[in-house]
Structures are given as structure tokens and as C-alpha cells.
BADO-888999 format. One record per atom (N, C-alpha, C): residue number from 0; residue in one letter; atom name; x negated, z negated, y. Coordinates in nm, 2 decimals. Layout:
REM BADO-888999
n,res,atom,px,pz,py
NUM,A,CA,X,Z,Y
...
REM end
This chain:
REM BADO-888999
n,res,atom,px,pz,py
0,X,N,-3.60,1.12,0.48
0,X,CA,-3.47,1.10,0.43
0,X,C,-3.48,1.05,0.28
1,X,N,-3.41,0.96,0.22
1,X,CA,-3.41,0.89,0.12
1,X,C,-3.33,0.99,0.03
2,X,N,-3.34,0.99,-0.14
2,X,CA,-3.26,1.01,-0.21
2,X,C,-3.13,0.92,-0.22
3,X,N,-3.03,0.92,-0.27
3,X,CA,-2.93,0.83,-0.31
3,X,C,-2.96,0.73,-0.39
4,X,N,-2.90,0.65,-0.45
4,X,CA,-2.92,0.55,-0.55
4,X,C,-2.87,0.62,-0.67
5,X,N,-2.92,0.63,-0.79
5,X,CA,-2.91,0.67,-0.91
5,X,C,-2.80,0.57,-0.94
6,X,N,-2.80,0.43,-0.96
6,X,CA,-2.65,0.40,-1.02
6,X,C,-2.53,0.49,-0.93
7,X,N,-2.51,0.50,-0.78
7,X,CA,-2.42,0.55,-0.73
7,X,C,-2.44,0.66,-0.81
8,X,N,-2.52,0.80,-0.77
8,X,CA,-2.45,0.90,-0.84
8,X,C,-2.43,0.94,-0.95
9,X,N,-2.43,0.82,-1.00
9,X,CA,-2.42,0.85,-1.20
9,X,C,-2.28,0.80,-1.18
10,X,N,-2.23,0.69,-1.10
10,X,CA,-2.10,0.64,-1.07
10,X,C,-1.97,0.75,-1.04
11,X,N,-2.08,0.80,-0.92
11,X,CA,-1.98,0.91,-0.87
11,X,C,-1.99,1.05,-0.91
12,X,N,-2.05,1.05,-1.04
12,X,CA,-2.05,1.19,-1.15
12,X,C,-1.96,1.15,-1.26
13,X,N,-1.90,1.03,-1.29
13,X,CA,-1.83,0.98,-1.40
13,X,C,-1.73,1.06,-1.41
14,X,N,-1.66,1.11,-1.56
14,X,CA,-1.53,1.14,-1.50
14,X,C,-1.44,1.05,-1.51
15,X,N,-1.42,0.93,-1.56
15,X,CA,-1.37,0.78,-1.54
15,X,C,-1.36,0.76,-1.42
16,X,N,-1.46,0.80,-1.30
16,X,CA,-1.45,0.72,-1.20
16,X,C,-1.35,0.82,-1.13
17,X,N,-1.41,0.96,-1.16
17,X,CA,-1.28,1.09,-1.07
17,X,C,-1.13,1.06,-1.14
18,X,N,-1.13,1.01,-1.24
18,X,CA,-0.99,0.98,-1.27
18,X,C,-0.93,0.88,-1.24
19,X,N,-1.04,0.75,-1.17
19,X,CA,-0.99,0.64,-1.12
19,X,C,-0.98,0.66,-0.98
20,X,N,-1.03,0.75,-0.93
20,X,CA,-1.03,0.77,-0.78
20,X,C,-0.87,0.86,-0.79
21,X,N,-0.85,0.96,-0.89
21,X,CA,-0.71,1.03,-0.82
21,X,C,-0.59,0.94,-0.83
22,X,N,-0.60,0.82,-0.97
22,X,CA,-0.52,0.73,-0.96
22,X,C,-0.50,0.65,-0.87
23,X,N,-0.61,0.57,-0.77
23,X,CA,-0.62,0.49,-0.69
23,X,C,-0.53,0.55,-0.55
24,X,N,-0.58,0.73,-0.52
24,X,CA,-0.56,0.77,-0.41
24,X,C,-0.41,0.80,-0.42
25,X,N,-0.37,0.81,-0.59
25,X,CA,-0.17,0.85,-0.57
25,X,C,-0.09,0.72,-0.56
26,X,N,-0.15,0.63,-0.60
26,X,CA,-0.08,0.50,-0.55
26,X,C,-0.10,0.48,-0.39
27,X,N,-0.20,0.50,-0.36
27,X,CA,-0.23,0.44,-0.20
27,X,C,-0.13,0.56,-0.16
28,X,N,-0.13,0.66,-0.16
28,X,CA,0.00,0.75,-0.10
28,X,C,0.16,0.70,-0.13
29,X,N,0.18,0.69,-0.25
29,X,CA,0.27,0.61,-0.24
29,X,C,0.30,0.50,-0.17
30,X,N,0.18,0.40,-0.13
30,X,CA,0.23,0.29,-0.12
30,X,C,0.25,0.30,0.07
31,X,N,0.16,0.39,0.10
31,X,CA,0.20,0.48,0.29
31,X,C,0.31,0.52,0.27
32,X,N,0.35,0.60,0.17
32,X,CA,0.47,0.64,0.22
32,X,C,0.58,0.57,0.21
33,X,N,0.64,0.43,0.13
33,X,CA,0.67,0.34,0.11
33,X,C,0.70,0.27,0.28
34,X,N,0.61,0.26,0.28
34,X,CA,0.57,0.19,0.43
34,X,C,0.62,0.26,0.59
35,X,N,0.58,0.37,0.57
35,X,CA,0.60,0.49,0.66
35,X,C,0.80,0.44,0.64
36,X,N,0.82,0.47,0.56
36,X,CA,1.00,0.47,0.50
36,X,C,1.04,0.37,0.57
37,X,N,0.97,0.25,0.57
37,X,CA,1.04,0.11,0.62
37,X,C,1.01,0.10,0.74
38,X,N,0.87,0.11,0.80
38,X,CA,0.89,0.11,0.95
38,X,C,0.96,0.28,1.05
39,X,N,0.93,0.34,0.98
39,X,CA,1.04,0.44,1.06
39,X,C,1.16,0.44,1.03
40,X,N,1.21,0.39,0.92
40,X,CA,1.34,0.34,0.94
40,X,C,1.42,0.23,1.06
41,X,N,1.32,0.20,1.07
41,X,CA,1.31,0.03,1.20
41,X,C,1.34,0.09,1.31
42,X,N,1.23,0.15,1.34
42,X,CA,1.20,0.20,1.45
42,X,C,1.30,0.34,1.53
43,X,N,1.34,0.42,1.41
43,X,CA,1.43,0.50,1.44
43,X,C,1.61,0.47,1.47
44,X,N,1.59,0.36,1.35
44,X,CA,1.74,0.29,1.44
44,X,C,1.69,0.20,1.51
45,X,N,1.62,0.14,1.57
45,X,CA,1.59,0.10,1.67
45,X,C,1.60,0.21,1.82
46,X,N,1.57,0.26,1.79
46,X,CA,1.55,0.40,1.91
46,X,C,1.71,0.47,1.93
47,X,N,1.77,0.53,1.81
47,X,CA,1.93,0.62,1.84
47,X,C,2.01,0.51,1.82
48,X,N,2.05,0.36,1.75
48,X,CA,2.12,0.33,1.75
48,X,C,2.12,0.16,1.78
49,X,N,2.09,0.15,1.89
49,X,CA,2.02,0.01,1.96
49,X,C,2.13,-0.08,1.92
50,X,N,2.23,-0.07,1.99
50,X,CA,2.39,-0.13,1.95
50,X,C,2.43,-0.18,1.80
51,X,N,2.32,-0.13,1.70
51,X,CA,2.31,-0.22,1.52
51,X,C,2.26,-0.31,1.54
52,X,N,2.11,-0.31,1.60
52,X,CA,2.09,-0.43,1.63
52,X,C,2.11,-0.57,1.68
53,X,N,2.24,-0.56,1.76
53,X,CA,2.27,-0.67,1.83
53,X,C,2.38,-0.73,1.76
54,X,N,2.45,-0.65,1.69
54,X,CA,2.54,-0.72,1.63
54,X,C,2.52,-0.81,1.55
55,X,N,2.61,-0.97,1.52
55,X,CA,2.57,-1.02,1.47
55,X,C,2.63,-1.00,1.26
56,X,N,2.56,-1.07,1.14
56,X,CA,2.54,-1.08,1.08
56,X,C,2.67,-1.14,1.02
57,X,N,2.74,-1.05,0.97
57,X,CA,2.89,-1.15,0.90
57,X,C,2.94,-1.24,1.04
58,X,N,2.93,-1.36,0.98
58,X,CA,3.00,-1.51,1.09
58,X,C,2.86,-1.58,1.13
59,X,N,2.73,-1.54,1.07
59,X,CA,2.62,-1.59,1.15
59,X,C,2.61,-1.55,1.23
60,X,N,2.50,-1.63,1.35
60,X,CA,2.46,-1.65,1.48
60,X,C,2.35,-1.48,1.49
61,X,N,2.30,-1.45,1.35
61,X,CA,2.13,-1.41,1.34
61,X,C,2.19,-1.26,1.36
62,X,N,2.12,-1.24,1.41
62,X,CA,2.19,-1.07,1.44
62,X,C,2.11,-0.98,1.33
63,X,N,2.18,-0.85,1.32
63,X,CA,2.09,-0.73,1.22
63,X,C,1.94,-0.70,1.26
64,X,N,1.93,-0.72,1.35
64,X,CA,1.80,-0.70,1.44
64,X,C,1.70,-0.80,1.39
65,X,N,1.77,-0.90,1.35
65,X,CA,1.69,-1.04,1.35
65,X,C,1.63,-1.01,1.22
66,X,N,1.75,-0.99,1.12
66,X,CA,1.76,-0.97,1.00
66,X,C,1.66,-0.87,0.89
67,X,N,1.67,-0.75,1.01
67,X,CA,1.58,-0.63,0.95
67,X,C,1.44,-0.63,0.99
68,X,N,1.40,-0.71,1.09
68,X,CA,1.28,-0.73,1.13
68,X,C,1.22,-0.82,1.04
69,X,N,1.26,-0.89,1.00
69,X,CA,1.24,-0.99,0.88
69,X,C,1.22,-0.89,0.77
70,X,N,1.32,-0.81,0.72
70,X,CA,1.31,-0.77,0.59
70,X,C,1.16,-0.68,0.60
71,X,N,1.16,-0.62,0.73
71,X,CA,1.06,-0.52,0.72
71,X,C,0.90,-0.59,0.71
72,X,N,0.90,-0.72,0.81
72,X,CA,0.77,-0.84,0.73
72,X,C,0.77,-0.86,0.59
73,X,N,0.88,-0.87,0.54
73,X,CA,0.87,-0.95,0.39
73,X,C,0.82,-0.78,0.33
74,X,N,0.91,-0.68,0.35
74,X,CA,0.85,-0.59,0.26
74,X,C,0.69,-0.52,0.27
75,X,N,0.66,-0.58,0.41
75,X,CA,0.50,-0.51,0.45
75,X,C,0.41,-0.62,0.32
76,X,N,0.47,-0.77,0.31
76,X,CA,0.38,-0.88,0.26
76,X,C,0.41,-0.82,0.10
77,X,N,0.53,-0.77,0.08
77,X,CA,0.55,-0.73,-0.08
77,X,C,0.42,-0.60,-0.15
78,X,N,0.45,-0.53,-0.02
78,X,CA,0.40,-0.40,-0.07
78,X,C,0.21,-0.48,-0.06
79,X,N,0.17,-0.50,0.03
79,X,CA,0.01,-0.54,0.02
79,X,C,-0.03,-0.60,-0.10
80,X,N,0.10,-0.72,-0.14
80,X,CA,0.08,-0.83,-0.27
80,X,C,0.10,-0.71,-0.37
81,X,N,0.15,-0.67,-0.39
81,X,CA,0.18,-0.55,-0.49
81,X,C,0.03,-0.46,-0.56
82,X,N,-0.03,-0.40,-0.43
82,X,CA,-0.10,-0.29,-0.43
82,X,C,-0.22,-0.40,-0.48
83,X,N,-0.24,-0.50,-0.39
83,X,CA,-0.38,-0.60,-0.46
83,X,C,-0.37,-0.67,-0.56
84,X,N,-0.24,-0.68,-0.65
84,X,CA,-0.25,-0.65,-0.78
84,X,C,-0.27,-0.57,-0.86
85,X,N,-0.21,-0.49,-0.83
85,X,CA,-0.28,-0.34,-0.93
85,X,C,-0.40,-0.31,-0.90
86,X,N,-0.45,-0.31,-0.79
86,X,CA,-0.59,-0.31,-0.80
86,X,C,-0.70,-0.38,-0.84
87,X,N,-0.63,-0.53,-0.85
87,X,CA,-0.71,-0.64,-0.95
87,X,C,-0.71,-0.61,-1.10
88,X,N,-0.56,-0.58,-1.14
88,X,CA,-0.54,-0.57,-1.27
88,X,C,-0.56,-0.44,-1.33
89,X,N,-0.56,-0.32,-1.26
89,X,CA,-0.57,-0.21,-1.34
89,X,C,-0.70,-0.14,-1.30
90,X,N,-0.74,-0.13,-1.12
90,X,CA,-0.83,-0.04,-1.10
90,X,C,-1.02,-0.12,-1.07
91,X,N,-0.99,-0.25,-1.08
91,X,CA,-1.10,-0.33,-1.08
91,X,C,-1.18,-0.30,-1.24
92,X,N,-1.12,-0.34,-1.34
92,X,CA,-1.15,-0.33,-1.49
92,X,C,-1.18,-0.21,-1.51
93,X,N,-1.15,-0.09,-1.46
93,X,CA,-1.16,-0.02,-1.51
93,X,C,-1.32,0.03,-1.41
94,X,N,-1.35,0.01,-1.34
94,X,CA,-1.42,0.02,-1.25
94,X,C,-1.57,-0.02,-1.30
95,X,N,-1.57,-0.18,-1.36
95,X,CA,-1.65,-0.26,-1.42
95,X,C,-1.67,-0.21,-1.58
96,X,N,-1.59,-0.12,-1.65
96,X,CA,-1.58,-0.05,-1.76
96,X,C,-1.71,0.09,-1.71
97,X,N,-1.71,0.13,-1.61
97,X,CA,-1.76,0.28,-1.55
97,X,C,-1.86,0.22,-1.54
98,X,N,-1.91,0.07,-1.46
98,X,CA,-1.98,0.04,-1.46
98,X,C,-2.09,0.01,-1.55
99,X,N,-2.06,-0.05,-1.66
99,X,CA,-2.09,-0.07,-1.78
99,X,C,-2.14,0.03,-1.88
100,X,N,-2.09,0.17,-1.84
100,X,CA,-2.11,0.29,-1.92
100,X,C,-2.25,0.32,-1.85
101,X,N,-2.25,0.33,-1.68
101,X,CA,-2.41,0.39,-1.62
101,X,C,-2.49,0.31,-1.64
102,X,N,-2.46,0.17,-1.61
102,X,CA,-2.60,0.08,-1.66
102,X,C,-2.65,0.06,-1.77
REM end
């Protein structure tokens, strides 16, 4: 059996890194539950109230159905673009900062 790698557990003894990991892991919860919110919202009026869905949209042709399935794509593509920026801009640097301190 091998030891570990000394950069890793000097990495994962940092307290920079345990404070970057609780940051990283309260956004990724937020950003599930965010998500959880929009697709069981979908899904749930999809399931008790099928009859929203079909109706149509004002004097458009596009029904709510059409509409919300849409919104729930655009907000899945929002929330990903969202999260892989904060993790370029906030949790990458700070990461290459931890880095910089073990080497």
C-alpha cells in the first residue's frame, strides 16, 4: 500500500482549503435546491393539474406547457452558467492561492 501524496495532504490539511470546500459545498446545495424547486415544480403541476398545461398562452397558439418547459431549460442553462462562473471566478483562484501556499 502506498502512502498519499504529500502535496494532496498538505492540500487537504489547509484551512483555506476546509474553508473553500464548506463554501463550495453551500453553494452546490443551494444551487440543488434551486433546481429541485424548478423541476418539481414542473413536474408536480404537471402531475395534479395537467389541464394548466394545455391551455393556451394569452391569444398565442404556444400553450403554458410549451412555455414552462422552456423556462425550466433556460433556467437549468442559467443556473450551470451561473455556478461555472463562480467557480472560475471565486473558487478556482482561491484554490491556486492554497496551492501556492503548499508548494
Amino acid at each position: 500500500m502506498t502512502s498519499a501524496n504529500p502535496v494532496v495532504t498538505a492540500v487537504t490539511q489547509h484551512p483555506a482549503y476546509q474553508e473553500l470546500l464548506r463554501k463550495r459545498n453551500r453553494m452546490s446545495l443551494i444551487f440543488f435546491g434551486l433546481t429541485v424547486v424548478v423541476y418539481a415544480g414542473f413536474i408536480l403541476t404537471l402531475a395534479f393539474d395537467p389541464e394548466l398545461f394545455s391551455r393556451p398562452v394569452g391569444s398565442m397558439t404556444m400553450t403554458i406547457g410549451v412555455l414552462s418547459a422552456a423556462i425550466v431549460l433556460l433556467s437549468a442553462v442559467v443556473l450551470v452558467s451561473t455556478f461555472v462562473y463562480i467557480s472560475n471566478k471565486v473558487y478556482d483562484p482561491l484554490l491556486a492561492q492554497i496551492m501556492k501556499d503548499v508548494t
